[in-house]
C-alpha positions as CSV (number, residue, x, y, z in Angstrom):
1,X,248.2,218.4,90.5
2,X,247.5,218.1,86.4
3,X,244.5,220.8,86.2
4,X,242.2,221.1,83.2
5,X,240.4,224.2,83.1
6,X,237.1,224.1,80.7
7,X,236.5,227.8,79.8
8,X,239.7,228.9,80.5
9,X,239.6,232.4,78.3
10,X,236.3,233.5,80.8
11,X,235.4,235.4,83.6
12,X,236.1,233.3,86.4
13,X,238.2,230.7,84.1
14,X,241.5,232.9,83.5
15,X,241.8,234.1,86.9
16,X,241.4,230.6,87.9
17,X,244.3,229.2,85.8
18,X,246.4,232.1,87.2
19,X,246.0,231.3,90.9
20,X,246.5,228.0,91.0
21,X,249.7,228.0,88.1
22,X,251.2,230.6,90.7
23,X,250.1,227.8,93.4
24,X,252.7,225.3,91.8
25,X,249.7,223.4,90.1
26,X,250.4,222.1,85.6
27,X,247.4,224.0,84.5
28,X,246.0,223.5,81.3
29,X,242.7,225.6,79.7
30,X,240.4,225.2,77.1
31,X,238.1,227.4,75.0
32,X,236.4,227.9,72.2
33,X,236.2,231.6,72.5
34,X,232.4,232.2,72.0
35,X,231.9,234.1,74.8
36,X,234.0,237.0,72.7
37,X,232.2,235.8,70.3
38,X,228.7,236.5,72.1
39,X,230.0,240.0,72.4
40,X,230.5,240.4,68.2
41,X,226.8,239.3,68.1
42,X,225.2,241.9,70.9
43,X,227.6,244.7,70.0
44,X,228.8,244.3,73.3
45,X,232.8,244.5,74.8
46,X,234.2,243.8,77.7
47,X,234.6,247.4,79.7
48,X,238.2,246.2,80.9
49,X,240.2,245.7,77.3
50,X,241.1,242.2,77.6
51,X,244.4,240.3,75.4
52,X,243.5,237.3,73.8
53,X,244.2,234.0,75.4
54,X,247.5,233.5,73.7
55,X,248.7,236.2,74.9
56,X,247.9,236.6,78.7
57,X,249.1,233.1,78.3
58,X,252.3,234.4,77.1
59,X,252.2,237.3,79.5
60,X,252.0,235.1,82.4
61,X,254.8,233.1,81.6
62,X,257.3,235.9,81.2
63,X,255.9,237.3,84.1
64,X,256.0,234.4,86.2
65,X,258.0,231.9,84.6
66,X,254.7,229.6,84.6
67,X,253.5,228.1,82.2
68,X,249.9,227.8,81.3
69,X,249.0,225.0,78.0
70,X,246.3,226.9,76.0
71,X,244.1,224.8,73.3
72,X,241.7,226.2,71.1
73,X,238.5,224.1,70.5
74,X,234.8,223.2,72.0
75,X,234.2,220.5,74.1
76,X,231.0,219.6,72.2
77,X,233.1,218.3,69.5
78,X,234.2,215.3,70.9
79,X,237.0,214.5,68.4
80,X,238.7,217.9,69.8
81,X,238.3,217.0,73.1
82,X,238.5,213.5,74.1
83,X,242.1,213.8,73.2
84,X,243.4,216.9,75.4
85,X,242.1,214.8,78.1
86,X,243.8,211.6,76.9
87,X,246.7,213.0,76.7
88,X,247.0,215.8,79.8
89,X,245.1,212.7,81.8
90,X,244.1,215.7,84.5
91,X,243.7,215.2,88.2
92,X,241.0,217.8,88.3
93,X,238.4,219.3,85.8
94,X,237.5,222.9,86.8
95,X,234.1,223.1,84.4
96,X,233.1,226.7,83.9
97,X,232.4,226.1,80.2
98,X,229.4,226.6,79.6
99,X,226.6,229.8,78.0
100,X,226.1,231.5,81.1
101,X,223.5,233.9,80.8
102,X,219.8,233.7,81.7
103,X,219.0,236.6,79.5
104,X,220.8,235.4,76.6
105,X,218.9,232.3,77.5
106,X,215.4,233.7,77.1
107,X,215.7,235.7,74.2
108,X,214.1,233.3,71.6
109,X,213.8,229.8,70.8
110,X,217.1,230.2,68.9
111,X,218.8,231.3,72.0
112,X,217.3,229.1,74.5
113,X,218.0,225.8,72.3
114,X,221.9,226.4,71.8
115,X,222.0,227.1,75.5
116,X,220.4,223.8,76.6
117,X,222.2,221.7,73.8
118,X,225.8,223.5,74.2
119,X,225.6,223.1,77.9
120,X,224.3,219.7,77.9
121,X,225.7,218.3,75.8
122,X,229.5,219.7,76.7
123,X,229.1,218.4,79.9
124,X,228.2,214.9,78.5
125,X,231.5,215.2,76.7
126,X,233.1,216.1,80.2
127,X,231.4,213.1,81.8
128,X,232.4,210.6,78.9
129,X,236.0,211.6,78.5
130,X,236.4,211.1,82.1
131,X,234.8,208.3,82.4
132,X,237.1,206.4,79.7
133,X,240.5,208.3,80.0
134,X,240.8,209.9,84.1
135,X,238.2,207.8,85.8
136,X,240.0,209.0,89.4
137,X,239.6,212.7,87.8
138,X,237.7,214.8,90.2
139,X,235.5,216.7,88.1
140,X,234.7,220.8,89.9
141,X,231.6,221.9,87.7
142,X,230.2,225.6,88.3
143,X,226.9,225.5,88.8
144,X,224.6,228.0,90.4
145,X,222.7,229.2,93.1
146,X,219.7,229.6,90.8
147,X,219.0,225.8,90.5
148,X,217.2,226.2,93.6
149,X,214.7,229.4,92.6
150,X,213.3,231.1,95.7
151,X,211.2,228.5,98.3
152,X,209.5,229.6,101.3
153,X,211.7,227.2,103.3
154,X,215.2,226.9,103.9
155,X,217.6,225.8,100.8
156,X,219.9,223.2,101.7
157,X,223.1,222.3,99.8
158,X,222.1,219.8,96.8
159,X,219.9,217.4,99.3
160,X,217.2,217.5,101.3
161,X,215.7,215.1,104.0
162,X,212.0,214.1,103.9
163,X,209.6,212.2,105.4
164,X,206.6,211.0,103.1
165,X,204.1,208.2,104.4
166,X,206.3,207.0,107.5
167,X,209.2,206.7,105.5
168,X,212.2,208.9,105.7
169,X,215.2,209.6,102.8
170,X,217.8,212.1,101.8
171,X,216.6,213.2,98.0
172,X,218.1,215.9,96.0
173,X,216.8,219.2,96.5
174,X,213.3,220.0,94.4
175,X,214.5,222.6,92.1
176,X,212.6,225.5,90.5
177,X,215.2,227.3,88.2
178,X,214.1,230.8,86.5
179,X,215.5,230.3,82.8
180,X,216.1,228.2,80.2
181,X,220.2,228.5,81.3
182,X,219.3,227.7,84.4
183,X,217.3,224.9,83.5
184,X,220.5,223.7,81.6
185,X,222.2,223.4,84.6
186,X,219.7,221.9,86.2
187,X,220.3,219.0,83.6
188,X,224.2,219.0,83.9
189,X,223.2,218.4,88.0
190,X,221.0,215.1,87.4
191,X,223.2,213.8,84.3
192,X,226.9,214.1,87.2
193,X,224.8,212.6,90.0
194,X,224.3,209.6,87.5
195,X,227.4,209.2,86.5
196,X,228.9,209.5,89.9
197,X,226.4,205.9,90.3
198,X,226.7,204.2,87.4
199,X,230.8,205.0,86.6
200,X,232.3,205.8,89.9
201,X,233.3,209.5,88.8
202,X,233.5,211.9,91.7
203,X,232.2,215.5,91.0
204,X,231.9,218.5,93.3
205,X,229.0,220.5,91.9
206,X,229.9,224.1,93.0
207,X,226.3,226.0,93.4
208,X,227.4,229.5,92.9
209,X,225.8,233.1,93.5
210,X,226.2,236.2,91.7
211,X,230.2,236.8,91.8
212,X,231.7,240.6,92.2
213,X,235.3,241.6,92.1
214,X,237.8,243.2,89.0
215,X,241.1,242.3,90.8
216,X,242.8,239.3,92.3
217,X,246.7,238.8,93.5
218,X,247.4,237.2,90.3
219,X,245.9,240.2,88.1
220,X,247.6,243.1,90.1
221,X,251.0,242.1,88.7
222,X,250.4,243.2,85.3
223,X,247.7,245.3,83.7
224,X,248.0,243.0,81.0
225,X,246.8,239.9,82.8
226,X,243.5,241.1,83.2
227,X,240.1,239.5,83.2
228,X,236.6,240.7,81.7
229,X,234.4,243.4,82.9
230,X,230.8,242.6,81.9
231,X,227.7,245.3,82.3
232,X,225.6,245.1,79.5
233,X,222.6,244.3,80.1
234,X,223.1,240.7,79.0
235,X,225.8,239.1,80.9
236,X,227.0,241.6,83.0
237,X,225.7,240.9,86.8
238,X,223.4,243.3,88.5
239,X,226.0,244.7,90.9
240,X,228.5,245.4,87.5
241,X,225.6,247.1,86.0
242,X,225.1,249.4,88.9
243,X,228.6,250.7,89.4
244,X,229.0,251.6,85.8
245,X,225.5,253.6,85.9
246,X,227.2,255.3,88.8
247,X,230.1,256.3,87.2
248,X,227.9,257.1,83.8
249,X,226.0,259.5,85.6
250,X,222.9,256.8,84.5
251,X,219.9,256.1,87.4
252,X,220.2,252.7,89.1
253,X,217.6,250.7,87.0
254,X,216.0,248.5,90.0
255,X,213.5,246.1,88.7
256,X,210.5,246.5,90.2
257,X,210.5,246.9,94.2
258,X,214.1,245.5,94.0
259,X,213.3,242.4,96.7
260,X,214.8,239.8,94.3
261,X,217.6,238.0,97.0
262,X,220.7,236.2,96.2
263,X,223.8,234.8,97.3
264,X,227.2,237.0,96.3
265,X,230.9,236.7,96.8
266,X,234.0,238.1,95.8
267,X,236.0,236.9,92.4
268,X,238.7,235.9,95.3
269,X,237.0,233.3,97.3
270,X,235.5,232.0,93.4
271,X,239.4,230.9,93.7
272,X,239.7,230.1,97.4
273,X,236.3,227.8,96.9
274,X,237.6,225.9,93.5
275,X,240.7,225.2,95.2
276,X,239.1,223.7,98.6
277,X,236.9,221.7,96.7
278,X,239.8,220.3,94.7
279,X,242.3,219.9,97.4
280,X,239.0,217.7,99.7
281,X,238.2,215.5,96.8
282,X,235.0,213.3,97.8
283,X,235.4,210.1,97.3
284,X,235.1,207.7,93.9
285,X,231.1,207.4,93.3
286,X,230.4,210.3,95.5
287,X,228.6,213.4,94.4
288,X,228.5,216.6,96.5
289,X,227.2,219.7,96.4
290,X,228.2,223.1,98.2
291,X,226.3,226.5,98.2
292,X,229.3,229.0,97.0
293,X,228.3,232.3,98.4
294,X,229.4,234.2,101.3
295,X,226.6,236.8,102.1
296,X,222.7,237.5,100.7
297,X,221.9,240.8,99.7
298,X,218.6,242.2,97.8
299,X,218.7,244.1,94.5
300,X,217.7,247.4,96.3
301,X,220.3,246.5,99.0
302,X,222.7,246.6,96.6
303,X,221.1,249.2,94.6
304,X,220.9,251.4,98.0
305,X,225.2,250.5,98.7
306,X,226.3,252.1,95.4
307,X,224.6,255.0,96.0
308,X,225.8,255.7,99.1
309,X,229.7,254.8,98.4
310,X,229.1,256.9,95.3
311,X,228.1,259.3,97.1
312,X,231.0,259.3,99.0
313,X,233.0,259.7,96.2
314,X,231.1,262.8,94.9
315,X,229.0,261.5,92.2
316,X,225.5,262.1,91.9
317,X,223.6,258.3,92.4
318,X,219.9,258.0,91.7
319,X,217.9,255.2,92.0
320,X,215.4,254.4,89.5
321,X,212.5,251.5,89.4
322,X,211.4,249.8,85.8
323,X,208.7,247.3,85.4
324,X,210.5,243.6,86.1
325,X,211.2,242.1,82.6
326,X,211.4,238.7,84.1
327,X,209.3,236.9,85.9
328,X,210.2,235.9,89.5
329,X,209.3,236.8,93.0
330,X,210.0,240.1,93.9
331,X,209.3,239.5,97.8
332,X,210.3,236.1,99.0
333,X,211.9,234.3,101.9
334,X,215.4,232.9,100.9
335,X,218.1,231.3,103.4
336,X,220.4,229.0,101.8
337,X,223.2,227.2,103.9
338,X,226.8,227.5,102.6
339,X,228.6,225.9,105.3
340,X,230.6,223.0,103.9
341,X,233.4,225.3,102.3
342,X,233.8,227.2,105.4
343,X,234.2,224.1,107.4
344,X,236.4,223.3,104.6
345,X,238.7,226.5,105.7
346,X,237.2,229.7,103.5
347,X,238.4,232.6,104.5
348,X,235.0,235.2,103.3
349,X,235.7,238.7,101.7
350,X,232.3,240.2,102.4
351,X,231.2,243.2,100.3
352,X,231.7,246.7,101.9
353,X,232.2,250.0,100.9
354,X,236.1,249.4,100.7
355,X,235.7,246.6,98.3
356,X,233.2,249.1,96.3
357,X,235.4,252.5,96.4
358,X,237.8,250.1,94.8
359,X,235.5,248.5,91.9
360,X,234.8,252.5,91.0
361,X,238.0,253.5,90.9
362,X,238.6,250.3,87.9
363,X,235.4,251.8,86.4
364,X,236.0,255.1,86.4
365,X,239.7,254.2,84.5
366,X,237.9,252.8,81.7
367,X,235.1,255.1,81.7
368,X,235.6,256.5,78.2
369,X,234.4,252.9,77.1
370,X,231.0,252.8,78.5
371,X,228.2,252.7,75.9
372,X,225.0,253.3,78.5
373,X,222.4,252.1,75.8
374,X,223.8,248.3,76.6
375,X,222.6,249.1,80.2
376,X,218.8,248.9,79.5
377,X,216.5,245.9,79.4
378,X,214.7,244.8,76.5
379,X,214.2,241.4,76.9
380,X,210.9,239.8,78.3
381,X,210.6,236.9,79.9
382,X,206.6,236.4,79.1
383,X,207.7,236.9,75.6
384,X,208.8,233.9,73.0
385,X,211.1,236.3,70.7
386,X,212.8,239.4,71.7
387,X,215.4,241.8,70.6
388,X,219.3,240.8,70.8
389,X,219.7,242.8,73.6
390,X,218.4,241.3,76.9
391,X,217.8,241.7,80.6
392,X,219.5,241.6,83.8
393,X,221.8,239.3,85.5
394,X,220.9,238.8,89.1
395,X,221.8,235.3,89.2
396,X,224.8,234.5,87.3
């Protein structure tokens, strides 16, 4: 299949171009770069040294003898845009480009605007390009797990069946998201479901947890091909955060009792999941969603893990509590069902201390690059303008 891959320099969005290139798949990515670009404005890196674009790209050809199409530009500037996807006329659109942190989110009105309009907007882009050039395109967006906040009853994937007044229909699922990112996606949500109605477009909005994982098949042939590491206190994820304190010799900094739950799953079934999606298309005018996660852990759970496979590997892990800088429910009920992709065929990692040892051993490699003052909070949620340093990810 022609794959387009928006955010294709990211996280999730380089390893994702690698597996399915090697899968026999004419991948193409785009980015704009600012999430390096993020990093320049917090004084933040990457604890993994990552090449540039151009040259994993170039990497991964010699490599491989794949080739990977790079191009250089942001999808909210529709004259860039609208012709990549004229012209590569994709068969999928993996979306994962988009700001995605809630703390950079909620550090000021600044920060919290450009969130809302790059994300919204960008996907509008997505939406109209598709629309007018690959109308059979099946768009993959990442979303996430945070959409849905924490009821106190079960959360069910994207829908929800009611009964109001003895009448009955299937609506989408109330959501209650917990920052101003995720309130973008939120947006991106309700403005695909549209489209999918009034165009015909199909979409597969992927509602993802908290991802963990520094190595995939693809990465483990060259050193070289490597994605980013993120643990400042910013973008990296809560679980990140904790095994670089543990190999800093830094306390575990648990916010508040630590009850916070969430979904999690390993960087390798991120791929697994993007590529069932794509190879099940739903139908033209149909809009899904799936739950991406393959187990629920609490902060403290996870907190409470790392210290003892640290331990294990003779470092000296304490666990710390600080006041919560956000504001969420600290003790809540939370079952969400993710059982579409498994019906689909997923094949679960699940987090032990195996997968752990291993993540510690990729720290403790780069360890010489940790700066531990990125590690600690600084922005508050209950607060309109805060410092360019900010909180923890739990949810994305």
């Amino acid at each position: 299949m022609r794959v387009l891959i928006l955010g294709g320099d990211g996280y999730l969005g380089w390893p994702t171009a690698m597996y399915l290139s090697a899968r026999g798949h004419t991948v193409a990515v785009v980015d704009n770069m600012a999430r390096r670009g993020y990093d320049n404005e917090l004084g933040a890196e990457s604890l993994i040294p990552i090449a540039s674009l151009q040259e994993r790209v170039a990497i991964w050809e010699a490599v491989t003898g794949r080739r990977i199409a790079a191009h250089i530009g942001d999808i909210c500037d529709y004259s860039f845009f609208e012709p990549v996807v004229k012209s590569f006329q994709p068969e999928a659109t993996i979306h994962y480009g988009e700001q995605r942190a809630a703390p950079y989110s909620m550090i000021d009105r600044r920060h919290a605007v450009y969130t809302q309009v790059n994300n919204v907007a960008g996907n509008l882009n997505v939406l109209y390009a598709m629309a007018d050039h690959a109308p059979d395109c099946h768009l993959i967006k990442l979303g996430t797990m945070g959409e849905y906040g924490t009821p106190n009853i079960d959360i069910e994937e994207g829908f929800i069946t009611i009964s109001h007044k003895g009448r009955t229909d299937t609506l989408p699922y109330p959501k209650q998201p917990g920052s101003m990112y995720h309130l973008s996606k939120v947006h991106d949500s309700h403005n695909i479901q549209f489209c999918c109605r009034i165009w015909g477009l199909r979409a597969t909005d992927l509602n993802q947890g908290v991802v963990y994982g520094a190595d995939t098949e693809e990465i483990r042939l060259d050193e070289r091909l490597r994605t980013r590491f993120d643990y400042d206190a910013v973008f990296g994820t809560v679980l990140n955060r904790f095994l670089v304190q543990a190999v800093a010799g830094v306390p575990l900094t648990v916010y508040g009792q630590g009850g916070q739950t969430r979904g999690f799953l390993d960087i390798r079934d991120t791929l697994a999941c993007v590529e069932l999606a794509m190879l099940n298309p739903p139908q033209g005018g149909e809009y899904r969603v799936f739950n991406q996660f393959t187990e629920q852990f609490s902060v403290l759970d996870l907190a409470k893990a790392v210290q003892e496979t640290g331990r294990a590997l003779d470092l000296e892990v304490r666990i710390d509590h600080l006041p919560n800088p956000r504001v969420e429910k600290e003790a809540h009920y939370y079952n969400a069902v993710n059982t579409s992709l498994l019906s689909l065929g997923l094949q679960p990692h699940f987090l032990n201390d195996t997968l752990l040892e291993s993540v510690i051993h990729v720290v403790q490699r780069y360890k010489g690059q940790i700066k531990p003052h990125l590690i600690l909070p600084q922005v508050n949620w209950r607060e309109t303008g805060s410092p360019p340093v900010a909180s923890e990810t739990t949810a994305d």
